[in-house]
DOZA-799062 format. One record per residue: residue in three letters; z, x, y of N, C-alpha, C in turn. Coordinates in steps of 0.05 Angstrom, whole numbers, padded with zeros to 5 digits, always signed. Atoms other than C-alpha are relative to their C-alpha. Layout:
! residues N
alaZXYZXYZXY/...
***
This chain:
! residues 406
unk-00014-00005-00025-00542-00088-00125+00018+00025-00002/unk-00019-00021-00004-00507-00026-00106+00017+00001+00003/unk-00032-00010-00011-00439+00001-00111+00005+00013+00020/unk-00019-00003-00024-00400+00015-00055-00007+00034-00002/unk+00001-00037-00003-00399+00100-00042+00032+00009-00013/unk-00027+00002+00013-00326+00092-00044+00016-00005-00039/unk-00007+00008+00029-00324+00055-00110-00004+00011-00018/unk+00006-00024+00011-00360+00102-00142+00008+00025-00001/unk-00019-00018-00004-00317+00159-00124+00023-00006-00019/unk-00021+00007+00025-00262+00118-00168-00010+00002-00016/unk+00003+00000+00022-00298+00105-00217-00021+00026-00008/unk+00004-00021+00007-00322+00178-00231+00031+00016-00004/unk-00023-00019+00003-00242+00203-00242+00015-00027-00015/unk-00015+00023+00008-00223+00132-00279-00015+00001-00030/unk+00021-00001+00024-00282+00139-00340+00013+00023-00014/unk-00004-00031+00023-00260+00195-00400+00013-00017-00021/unk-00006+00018+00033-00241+00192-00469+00032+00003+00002/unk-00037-00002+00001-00163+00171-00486+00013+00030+00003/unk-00012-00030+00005-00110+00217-00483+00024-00013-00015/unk-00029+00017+00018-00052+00205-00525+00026+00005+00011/unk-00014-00002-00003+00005+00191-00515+00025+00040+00008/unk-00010-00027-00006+00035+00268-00522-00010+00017+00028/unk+00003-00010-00024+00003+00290-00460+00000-00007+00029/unk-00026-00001-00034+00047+00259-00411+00026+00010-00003/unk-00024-00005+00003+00096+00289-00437+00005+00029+00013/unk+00000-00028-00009+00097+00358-00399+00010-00015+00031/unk-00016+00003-00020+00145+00340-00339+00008+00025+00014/unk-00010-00028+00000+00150+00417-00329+00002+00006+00038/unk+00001-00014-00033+00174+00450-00254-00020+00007+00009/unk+00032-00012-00019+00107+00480-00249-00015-00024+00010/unk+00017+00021-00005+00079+00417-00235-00001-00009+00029/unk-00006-00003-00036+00067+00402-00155+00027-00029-00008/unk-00016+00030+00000+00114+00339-00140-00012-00017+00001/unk+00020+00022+00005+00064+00289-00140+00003-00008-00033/unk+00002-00007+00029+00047+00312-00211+00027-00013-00016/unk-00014+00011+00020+00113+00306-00238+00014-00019+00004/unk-00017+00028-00008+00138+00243-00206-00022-00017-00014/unk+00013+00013+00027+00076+00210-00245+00003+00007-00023/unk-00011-00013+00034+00082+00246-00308+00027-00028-00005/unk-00024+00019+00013+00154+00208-00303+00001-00027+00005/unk+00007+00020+00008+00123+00148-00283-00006-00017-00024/unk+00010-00005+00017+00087+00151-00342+00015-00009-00027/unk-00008-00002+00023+00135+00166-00384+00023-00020-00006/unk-00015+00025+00000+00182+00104-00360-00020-00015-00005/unk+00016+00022+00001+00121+00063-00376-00006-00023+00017/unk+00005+00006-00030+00118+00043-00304-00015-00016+00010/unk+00016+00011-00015+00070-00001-00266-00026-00017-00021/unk+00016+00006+00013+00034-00035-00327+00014-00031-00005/unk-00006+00034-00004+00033-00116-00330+00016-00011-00026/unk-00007+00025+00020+00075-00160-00379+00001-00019+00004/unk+00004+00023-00006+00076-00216-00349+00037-00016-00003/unk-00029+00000-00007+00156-00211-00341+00020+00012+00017/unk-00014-00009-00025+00166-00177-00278+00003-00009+00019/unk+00000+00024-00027+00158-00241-00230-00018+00012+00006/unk+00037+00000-00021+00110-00244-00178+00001+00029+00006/unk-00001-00025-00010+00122-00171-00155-00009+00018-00022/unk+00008-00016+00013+00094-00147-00215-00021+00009-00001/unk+00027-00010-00014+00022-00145-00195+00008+00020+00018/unk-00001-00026-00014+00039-00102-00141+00009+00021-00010/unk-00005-00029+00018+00075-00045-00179-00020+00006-00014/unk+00023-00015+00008+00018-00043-00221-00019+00011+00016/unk+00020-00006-00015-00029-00044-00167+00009+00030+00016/unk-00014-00029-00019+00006+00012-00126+00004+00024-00010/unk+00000-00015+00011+00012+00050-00187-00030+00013-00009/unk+00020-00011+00019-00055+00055-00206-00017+00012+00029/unk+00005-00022-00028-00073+00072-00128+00010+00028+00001/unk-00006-00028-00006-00031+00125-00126-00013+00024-00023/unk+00012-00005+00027-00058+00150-00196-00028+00005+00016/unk+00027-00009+00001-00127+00147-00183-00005+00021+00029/unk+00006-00025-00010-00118+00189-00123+00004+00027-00004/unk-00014-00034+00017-00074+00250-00167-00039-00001-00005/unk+00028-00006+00021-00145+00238-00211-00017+00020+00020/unk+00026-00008-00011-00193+00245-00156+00004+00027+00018/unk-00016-00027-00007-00152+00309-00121+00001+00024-00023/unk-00004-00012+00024-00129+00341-00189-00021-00004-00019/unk+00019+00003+00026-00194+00332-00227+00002+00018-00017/unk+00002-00022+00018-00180+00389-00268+00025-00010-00024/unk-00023+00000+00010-00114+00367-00292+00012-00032-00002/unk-00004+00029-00007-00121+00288-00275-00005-00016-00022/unk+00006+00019+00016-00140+00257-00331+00025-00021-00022/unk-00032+00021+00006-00068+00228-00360-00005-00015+00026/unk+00004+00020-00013-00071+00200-00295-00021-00019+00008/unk+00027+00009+00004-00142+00173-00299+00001-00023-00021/unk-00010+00024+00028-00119+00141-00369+00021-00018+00010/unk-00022+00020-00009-00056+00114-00346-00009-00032+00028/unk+00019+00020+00000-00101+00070-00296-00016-00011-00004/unk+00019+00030+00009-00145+00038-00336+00015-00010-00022/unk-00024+00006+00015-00082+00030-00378+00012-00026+00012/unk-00021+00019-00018-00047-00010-00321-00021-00023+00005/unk+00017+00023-00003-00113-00042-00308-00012-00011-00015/unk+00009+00022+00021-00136-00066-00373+00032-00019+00001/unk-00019+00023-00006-00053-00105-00366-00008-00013+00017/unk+00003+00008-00037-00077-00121-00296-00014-00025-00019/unk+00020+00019+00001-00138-00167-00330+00007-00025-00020/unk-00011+00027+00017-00098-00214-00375+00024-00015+00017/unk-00010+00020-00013-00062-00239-00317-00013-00009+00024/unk+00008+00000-00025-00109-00234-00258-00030-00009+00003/unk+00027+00003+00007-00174-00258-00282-00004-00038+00002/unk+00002+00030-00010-00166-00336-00264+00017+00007+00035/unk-00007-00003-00026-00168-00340-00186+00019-00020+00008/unk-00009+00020-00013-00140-00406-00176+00036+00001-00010/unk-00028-00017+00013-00075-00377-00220+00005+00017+00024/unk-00012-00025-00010-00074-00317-00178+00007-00013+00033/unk-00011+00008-00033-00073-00355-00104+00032-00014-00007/unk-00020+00018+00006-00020-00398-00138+00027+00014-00004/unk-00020-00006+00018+00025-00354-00175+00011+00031+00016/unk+00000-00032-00008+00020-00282-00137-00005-00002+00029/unk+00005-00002-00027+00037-00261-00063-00034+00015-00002/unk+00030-00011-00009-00031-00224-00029+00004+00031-00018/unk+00010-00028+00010-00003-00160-00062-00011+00000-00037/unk+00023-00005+00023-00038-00178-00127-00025+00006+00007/unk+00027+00000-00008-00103-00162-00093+00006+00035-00002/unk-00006-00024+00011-00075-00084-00103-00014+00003-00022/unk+00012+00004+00031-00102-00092-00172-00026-00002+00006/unk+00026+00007-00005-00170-00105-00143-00021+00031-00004/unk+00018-00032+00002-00192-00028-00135-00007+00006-00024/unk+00016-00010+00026-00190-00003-00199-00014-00021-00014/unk+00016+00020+00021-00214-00065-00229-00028-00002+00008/unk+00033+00006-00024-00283-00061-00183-00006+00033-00009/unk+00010-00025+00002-00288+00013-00201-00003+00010-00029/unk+00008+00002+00021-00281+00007-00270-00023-00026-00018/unk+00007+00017+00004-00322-00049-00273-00036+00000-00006/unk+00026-00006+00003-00392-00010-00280+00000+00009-00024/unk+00001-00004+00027-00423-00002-00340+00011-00023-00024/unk-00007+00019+00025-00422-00035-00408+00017-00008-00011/unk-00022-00002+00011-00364-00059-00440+00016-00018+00015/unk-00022-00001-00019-00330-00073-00378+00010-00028+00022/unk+00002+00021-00021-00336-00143-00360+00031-00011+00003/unk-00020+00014-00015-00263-00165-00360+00015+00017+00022/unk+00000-00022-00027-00255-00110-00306-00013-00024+00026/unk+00017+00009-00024-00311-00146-00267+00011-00028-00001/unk-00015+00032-00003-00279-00220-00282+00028+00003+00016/unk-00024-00006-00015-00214-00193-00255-00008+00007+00032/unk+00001+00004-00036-00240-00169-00191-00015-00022+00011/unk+00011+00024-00018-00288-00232-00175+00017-00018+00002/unk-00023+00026-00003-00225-00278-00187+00022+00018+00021/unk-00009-00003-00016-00189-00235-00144-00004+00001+00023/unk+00016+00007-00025-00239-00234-00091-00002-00032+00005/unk+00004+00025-00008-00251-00304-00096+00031-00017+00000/unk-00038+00005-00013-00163-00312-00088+00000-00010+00032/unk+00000-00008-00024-00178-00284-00021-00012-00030+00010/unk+00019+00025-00019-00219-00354+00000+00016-00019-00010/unk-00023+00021-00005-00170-00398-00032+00027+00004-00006/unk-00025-00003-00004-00106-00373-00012+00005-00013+00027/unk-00004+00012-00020-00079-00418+00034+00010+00016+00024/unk+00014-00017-00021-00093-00406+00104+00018-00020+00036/unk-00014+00029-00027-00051-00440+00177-00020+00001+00023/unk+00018+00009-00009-00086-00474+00222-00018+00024+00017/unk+00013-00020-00006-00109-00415+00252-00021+00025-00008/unk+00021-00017+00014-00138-00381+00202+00015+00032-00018/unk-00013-00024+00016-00083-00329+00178+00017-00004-00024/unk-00006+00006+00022-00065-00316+00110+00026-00003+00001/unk-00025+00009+00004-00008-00348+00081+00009+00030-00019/unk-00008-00020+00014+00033-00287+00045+00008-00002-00033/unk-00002+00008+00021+00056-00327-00010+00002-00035-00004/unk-00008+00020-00002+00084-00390-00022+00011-00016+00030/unk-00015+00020-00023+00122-00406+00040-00014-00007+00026/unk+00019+00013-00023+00092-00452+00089-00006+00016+00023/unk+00014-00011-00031+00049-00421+00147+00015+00025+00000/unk-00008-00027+00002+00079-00354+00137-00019+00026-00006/unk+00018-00021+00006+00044-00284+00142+00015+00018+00007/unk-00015-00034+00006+00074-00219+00122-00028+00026+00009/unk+00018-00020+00000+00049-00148+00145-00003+00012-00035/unk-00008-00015+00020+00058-00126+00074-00022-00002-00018/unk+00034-00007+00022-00005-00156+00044-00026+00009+00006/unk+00022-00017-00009-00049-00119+00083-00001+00029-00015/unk+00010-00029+00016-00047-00055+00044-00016-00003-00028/unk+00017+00018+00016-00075-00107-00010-00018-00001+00008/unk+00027+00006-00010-00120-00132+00028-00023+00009+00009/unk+00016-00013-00008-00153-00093+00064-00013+00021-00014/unk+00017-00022+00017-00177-00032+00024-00017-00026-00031/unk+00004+00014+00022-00194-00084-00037-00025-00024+00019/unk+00021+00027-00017-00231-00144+00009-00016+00031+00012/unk+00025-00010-00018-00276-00086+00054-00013+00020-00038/unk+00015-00014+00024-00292-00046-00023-00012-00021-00017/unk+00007+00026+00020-00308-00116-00052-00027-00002+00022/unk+00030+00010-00014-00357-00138+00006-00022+00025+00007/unk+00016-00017-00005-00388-00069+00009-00015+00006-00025/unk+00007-00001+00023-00401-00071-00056-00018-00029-00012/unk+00015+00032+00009-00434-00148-00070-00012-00002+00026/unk+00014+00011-00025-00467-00157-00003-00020+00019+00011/unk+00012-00013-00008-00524-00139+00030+00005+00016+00031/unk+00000-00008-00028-00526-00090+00104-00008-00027+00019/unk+00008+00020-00018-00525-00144+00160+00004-00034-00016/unk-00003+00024+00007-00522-00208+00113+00030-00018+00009/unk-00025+00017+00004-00476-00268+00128+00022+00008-00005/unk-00022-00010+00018-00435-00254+00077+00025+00026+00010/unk-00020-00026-00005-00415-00185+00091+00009+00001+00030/unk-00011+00002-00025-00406-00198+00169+00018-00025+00009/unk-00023+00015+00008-00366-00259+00147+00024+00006-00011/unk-00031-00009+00010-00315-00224+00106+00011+00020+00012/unk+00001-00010-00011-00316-00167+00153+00017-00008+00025/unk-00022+00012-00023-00290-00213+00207+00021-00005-00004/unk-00023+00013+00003-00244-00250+00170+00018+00025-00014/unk-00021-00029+00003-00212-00177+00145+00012+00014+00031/unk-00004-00009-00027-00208-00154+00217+00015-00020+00013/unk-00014+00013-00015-00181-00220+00237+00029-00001-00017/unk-00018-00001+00022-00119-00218+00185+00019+00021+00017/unk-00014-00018-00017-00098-00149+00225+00003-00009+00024/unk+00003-00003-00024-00111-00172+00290+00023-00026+00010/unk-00008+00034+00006-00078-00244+00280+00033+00016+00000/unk-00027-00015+00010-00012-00201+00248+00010+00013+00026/unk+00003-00013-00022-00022-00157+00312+00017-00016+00014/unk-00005+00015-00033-00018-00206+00369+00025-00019-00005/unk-00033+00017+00004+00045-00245+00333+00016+00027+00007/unk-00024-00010+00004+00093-00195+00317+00002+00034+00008/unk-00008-00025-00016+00080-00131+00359+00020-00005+00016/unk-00019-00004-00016+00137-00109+00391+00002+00017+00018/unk+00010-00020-00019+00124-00088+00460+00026+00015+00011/unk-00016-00014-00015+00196-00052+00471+00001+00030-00020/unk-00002-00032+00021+00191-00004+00404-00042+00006+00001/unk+00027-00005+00017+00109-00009+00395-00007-00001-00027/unk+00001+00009+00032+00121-00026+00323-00009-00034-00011/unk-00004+00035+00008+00111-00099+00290+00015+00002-00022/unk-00014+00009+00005+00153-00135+00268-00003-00019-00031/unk+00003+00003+00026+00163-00154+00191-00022-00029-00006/unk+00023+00020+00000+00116-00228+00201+00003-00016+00011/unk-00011+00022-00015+00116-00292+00230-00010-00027-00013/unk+00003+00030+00005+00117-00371+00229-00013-00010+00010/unk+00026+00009-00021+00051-00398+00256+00014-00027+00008/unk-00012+00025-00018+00091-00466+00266+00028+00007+00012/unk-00027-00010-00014+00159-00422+00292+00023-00024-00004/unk-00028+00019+00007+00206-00474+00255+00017+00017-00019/unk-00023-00010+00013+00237-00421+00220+00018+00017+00017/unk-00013+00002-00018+00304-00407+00226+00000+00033+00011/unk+00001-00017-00010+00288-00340+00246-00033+00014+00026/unk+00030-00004-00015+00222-00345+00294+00006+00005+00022/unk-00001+00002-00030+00214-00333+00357-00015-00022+00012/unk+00005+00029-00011+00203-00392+00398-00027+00003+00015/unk+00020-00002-00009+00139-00364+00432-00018+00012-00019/unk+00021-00012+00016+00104-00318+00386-00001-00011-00032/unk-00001-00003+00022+00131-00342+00320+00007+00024-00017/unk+00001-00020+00002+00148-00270+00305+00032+00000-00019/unk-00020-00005+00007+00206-00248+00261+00012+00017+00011/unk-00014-00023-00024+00265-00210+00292-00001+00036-00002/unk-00002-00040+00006+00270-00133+00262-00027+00003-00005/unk+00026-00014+00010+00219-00086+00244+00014+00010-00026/unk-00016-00011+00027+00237-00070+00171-00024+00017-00016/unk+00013-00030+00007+00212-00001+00146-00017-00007-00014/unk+00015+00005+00014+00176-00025+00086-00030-00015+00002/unk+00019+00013-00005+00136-00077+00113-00025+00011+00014/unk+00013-00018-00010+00105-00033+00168-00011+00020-00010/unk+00022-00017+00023+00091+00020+00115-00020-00013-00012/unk+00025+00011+00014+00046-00028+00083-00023+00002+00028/unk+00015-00003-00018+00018-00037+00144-00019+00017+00015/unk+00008-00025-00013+00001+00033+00169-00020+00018-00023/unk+00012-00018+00013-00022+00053+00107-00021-00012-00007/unk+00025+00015+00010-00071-00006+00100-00020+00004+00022/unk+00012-00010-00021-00096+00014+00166-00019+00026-00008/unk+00009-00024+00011-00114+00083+00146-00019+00002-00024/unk+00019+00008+00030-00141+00067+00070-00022-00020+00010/unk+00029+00014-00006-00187+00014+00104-00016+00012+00014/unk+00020-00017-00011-00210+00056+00154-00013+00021-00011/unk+00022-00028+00025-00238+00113+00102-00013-00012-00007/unk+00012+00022+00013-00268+00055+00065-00026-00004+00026/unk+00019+00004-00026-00304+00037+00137-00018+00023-00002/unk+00010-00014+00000-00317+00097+00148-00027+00012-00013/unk+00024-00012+00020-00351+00122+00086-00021-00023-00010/unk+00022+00013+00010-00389+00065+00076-00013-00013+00030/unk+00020+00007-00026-00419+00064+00150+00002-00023+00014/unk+00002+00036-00006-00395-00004+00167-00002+00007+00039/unk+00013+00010-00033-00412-00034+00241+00022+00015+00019/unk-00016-00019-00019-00380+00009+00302+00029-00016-00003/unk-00016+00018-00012-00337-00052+00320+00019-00001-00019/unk-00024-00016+00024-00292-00041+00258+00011+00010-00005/unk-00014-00033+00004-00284+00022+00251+00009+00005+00027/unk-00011-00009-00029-00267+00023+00330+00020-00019+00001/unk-00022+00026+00010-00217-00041+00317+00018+00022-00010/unk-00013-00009+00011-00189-00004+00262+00015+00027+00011/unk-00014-00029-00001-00175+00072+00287+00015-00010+00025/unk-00020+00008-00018-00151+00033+00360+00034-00005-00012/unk-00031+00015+00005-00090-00004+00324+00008+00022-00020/unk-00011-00027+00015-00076+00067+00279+00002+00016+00022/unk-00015-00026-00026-00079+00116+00342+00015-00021+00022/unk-00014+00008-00034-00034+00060+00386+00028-00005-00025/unk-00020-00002+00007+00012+00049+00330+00022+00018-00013/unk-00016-00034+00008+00026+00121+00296+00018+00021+00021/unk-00018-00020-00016+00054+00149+00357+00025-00017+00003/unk-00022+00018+00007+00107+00094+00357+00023+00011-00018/unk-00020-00006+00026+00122+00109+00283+00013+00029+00006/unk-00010-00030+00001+00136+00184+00303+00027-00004+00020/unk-00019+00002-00012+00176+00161+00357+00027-00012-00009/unk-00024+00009+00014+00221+00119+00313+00019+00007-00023/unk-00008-00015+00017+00237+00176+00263+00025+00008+00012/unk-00027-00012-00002+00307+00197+00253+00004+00024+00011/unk+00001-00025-00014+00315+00266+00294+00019+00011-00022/unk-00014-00017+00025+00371+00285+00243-00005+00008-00029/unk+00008+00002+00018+00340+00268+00183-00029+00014-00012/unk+00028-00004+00014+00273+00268+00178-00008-00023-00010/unk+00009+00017+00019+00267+00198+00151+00005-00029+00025/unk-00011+00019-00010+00265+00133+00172+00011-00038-00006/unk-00015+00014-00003+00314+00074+00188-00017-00025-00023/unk+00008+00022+00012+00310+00016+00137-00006-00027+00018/unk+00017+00012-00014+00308-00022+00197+00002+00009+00023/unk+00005-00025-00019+00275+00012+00246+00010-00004+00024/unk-00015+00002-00027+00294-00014+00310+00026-00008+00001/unk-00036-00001-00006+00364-00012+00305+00005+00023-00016/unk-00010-00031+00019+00371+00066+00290+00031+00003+00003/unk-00034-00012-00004+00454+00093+00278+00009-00030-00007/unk-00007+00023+00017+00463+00015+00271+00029+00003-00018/unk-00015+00002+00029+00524+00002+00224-00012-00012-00019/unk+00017+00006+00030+00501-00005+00158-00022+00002-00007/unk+00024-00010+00014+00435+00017+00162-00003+00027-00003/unk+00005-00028+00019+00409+00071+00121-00030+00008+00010/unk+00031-00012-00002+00342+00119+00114-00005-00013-00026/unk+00008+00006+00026+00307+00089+00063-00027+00008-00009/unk+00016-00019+00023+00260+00116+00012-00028-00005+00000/unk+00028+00012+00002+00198+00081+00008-00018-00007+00016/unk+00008-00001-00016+00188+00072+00073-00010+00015+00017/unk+00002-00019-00010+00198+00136+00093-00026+00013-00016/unk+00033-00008+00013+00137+00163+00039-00019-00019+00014/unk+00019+00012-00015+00098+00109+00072-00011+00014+00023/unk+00006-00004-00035+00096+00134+00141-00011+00027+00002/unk+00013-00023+00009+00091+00203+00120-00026+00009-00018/unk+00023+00003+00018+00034+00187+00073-00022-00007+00025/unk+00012+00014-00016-00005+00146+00135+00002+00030+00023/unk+00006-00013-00013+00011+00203+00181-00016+00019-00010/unk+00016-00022+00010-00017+00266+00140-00023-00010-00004/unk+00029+00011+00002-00079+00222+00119-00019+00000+00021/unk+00008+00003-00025-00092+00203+00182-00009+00014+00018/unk+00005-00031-00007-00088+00282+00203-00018+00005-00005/unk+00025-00010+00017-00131+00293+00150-00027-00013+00009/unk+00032+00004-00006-00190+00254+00166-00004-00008+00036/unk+00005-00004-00028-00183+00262+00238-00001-00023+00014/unk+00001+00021-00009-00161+00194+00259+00022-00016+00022/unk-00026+00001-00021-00097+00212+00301-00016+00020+00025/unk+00006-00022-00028-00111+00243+00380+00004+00029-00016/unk-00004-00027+00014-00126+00313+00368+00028+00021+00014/unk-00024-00009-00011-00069+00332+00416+00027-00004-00017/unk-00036+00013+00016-00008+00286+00374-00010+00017-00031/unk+00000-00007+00015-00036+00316+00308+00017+00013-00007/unk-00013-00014+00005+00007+00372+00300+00021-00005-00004/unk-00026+00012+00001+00070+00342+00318+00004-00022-00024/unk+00001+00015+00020+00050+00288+00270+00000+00008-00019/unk-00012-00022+00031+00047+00337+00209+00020+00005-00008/unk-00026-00009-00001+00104+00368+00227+00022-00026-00005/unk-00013+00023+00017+00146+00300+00217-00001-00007-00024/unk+00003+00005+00030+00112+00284+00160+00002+00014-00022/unk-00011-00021+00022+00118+00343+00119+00031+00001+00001/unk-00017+00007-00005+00188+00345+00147+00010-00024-00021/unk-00011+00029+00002+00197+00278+00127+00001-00003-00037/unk+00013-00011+00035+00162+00292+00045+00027+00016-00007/unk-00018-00020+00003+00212+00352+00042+00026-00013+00005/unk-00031+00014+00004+00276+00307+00058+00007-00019-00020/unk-00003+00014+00025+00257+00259+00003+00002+00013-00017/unk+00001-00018+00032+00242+00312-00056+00029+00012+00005/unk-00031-00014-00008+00313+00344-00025+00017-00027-00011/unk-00026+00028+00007+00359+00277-00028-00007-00031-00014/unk+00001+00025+00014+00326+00224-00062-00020+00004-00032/unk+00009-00011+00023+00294+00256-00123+00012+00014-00011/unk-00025-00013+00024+00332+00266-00185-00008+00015-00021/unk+00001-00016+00015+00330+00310-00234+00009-00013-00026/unk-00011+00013+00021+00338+00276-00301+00011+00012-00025/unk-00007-00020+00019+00364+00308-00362-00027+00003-00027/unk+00036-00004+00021+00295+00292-00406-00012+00014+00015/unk+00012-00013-00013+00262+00331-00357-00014-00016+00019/unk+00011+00012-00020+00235+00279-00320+00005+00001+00029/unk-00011-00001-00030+00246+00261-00246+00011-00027+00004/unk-00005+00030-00006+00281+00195-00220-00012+00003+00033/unk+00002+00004-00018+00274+00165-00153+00021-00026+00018/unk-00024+00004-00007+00328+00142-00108-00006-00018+00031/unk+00004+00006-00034+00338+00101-00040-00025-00015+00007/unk+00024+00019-00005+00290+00050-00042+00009-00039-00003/unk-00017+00029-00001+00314-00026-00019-00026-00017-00025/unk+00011+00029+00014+00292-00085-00059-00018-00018+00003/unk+00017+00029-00023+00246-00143-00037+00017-00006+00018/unk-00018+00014-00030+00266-00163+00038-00018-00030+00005/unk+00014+00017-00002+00233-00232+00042+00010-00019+00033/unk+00002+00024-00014+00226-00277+00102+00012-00031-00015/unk-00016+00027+00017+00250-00333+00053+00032+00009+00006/unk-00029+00001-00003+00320-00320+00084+00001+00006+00031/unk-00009-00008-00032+00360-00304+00145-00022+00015+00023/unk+00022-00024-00018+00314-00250+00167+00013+00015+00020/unk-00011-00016-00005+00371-00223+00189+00010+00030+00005/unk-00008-00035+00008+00401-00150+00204+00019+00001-00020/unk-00018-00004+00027+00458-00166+00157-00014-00008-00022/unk+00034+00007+00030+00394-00190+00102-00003+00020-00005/unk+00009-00029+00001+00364-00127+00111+00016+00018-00013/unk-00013-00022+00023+00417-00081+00094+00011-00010-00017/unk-00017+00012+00021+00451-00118+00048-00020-00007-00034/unk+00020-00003+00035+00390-00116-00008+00009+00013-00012/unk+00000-00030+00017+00395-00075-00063-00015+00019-00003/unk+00012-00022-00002+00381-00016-00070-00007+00009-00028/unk+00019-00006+00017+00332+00002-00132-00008+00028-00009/unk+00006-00037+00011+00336+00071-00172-00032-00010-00024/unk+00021-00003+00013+00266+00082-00196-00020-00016-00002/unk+00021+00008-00018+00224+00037-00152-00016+00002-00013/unk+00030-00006-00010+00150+00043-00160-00007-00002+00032/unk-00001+00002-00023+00149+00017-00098+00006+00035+00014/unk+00002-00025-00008+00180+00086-00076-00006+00016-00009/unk+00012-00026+00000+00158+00134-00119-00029+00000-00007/unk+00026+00000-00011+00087+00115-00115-00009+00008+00016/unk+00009-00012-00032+00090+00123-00039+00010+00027-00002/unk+00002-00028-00009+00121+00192-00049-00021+00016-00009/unk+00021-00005+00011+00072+00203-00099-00033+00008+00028/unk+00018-00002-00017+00018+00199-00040+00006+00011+00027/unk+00001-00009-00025+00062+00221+00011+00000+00040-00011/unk+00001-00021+00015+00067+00291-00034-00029+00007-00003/unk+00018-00004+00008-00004+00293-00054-00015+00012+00027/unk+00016-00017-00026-00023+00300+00019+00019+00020+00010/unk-00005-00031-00016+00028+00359+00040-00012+00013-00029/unk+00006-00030+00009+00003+00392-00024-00035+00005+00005/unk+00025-00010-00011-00069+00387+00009+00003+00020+00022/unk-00003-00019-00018-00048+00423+00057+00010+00027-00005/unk-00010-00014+00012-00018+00471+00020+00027+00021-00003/unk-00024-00002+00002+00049+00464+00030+00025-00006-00030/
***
């Protein structure tokens, strides 16, 4: 059975011989910013599994080794530390993620992050606890509990669905069924739906028809104490969550794209990216350049721009530019934010370290629905020097202004 088009693209910038240790060590200015905010990934030993970072530790790996394998597949000349460093993070990935009925149990949806490289390194000889890690992660996806309706539970907490594991899900579930299934079969117009229904389900709860944004998730039985009594919907829009969201939009639709899938998908998909990106532009800070940790309540007391959010949005817009999936009219203006927006992070939230490395600054904490879901919740997280979470996403929101060749 054939690999995916996509998958194969990874795993042609993920395959080479070691590198050792000494050649992450070049943190040097000449390096674009992408470059050397991995390098210092790298060299904090960053995004690789022990199995002592709680449940959120799958996703740092997973987000690390995304952003990684895109330096690779951009920088092929100069990618290969980063090429090593994910199959680094993803050989940790496979000694915790390779029993499914563990992983629905133990891990929100963003352990399914981990799914890419493990499906792309998973060709060829050698390589089967690669390929045991992504079938138990694919087969997560079918028993992760599900409310009566049919939408995924986010983690643990009853009938609850977050936008946040869609940047999991989606790029990882449409490269898995494009990859094991045949054109037209069951199968692949079964998982096809039920990926399309996951966004659409998230959609019709917790859009917010006064900003155009959605709203961080909701309670399919609306007994929590923060639901709304009709939709189930949580109250704010909180920056992070929606970054997952926008950018799982975008990464699935390339995926669609390049592997030809059925109109009705790929016209699904680019609808809810060109109706929700002009939103996000509209809810950008005019002073800044960045935006609000929680977005619909801009100037707010006590809320801030925050870090991770803001590479999100700016990552989802330039991509989006790039493969021509924003109106050709809003394009421009949409750049212009987002580069903007790149250029205010490497300015005020990227440090300069005295080893030569880089830090990363301004990036909140986990915001969970397991609480108030409050505006005083929200700001009141902590705030987290040296993320993955954020400097992954600048990592990708950098990689696309230096395609442009800014």
């Amino acid at each position: 059975m054939r690999g995916p088009i996509y998958a194969a693209t990874f795993a042609a910038v993920l395959f080479g011989a070691p590198v050792t240790a000494s050649n992450y060590g070049n943190h040097g200015h000449n390096k674009p910013d992408s470059q050397r905010m991995a390098s210092s990934i790298i060299a904090r030993g960053q995004g690789i599994m022990t199995g002592l970072g709680g449940s959120s530790e799958a996703l740092q790996a997973g987000f690390v080794q995304k952003a990684f394998t895109a330096l690779s597949e951009y920088y092929h000349k100069s990618g290969e530390p980063y090429a090593q460093y994910v199959r680094e993070s993803a050989t940790s990935a496979t000694e915790f993620l390779a029993n499914a009925s563990n992983n629905a149990l133990s891990y929100p949806m963003d352990r399914l992050s981990n799914g890419n490289a493990a499906l792309a390194l998973s060709h060829g000889k050698g390589h089967d606890s690669y390929r045991a890690t992504a079938d138990a992660l694919r087969e997560s996806i079918d028993l992760n509990r599900r409310n009566p309706e049919g939408g995924l539970w986010y983690f643990v907490y009853p009938y609850w669905s977050y936008l946040d594991g869609m940047y999991s899900l989606g790029p990882f579930y449409s490269l898995y069924t494009f990859a094991t299934t045949r054109i037209g079969s069951h199968s692949r117009v079964k998982a096809l739906d039920d990926l399309l229904y996951q966004f659409e389900t998230l959609w019709e709860h917790c859009h917010h028809h006064s900003t155009g944004l959605l709203t961080h998730g909701y309670d399919f039985r609306k007994t929590a104490v923060w639901a709304d009594p009709e939709t189930g919907a949580s109250p704010y829009v909180w920056g992070r969550s929606l970054g997952w969201y926008t950018m799982a939009l975008v990464d699935t639709l390339e995926i669609l794209e390049k592997e030809n899938a059925p109109h009705k998908y790929r016209k699904a998909f680019l609808e809810k990216f060109q109706t929700l990106m002009p939103a996000v532009v509209k809810a950008v800070d005019k002073c800044t350049g960045g935006w609000w940790q929680v977005i619909d309540q801009p100037r707010r007391e006590g809320n801030y721009i925050e870090s991770s959010g803001t590479a999100m949005f700016a990552y989802s817009l330039l991509k989006g530019s790039r493969l021509g999936y924003l109106p050709h009219k809003f394009t421009p203006a949409a750049k212009k934010v987002a580069i903007r927006a790149q250029k205010y992070l490497t300015k005020h939230f990227v440090v300069e370290e005295a080893d030569g490395t880089v830090g990363y600054n301004g990036t909140v904490s986990v915001c969970s629905l397991n609480s108030t879901a409050s505006y005083d919740y929200y700001i009141h997280q902590p705030i987290l020097y040296n993320s993955v979470l954020g400097s992954a996403a600048y990592i990708l929101a950098s990689l696309e202004v230096e395609r442009l060749g800014h």
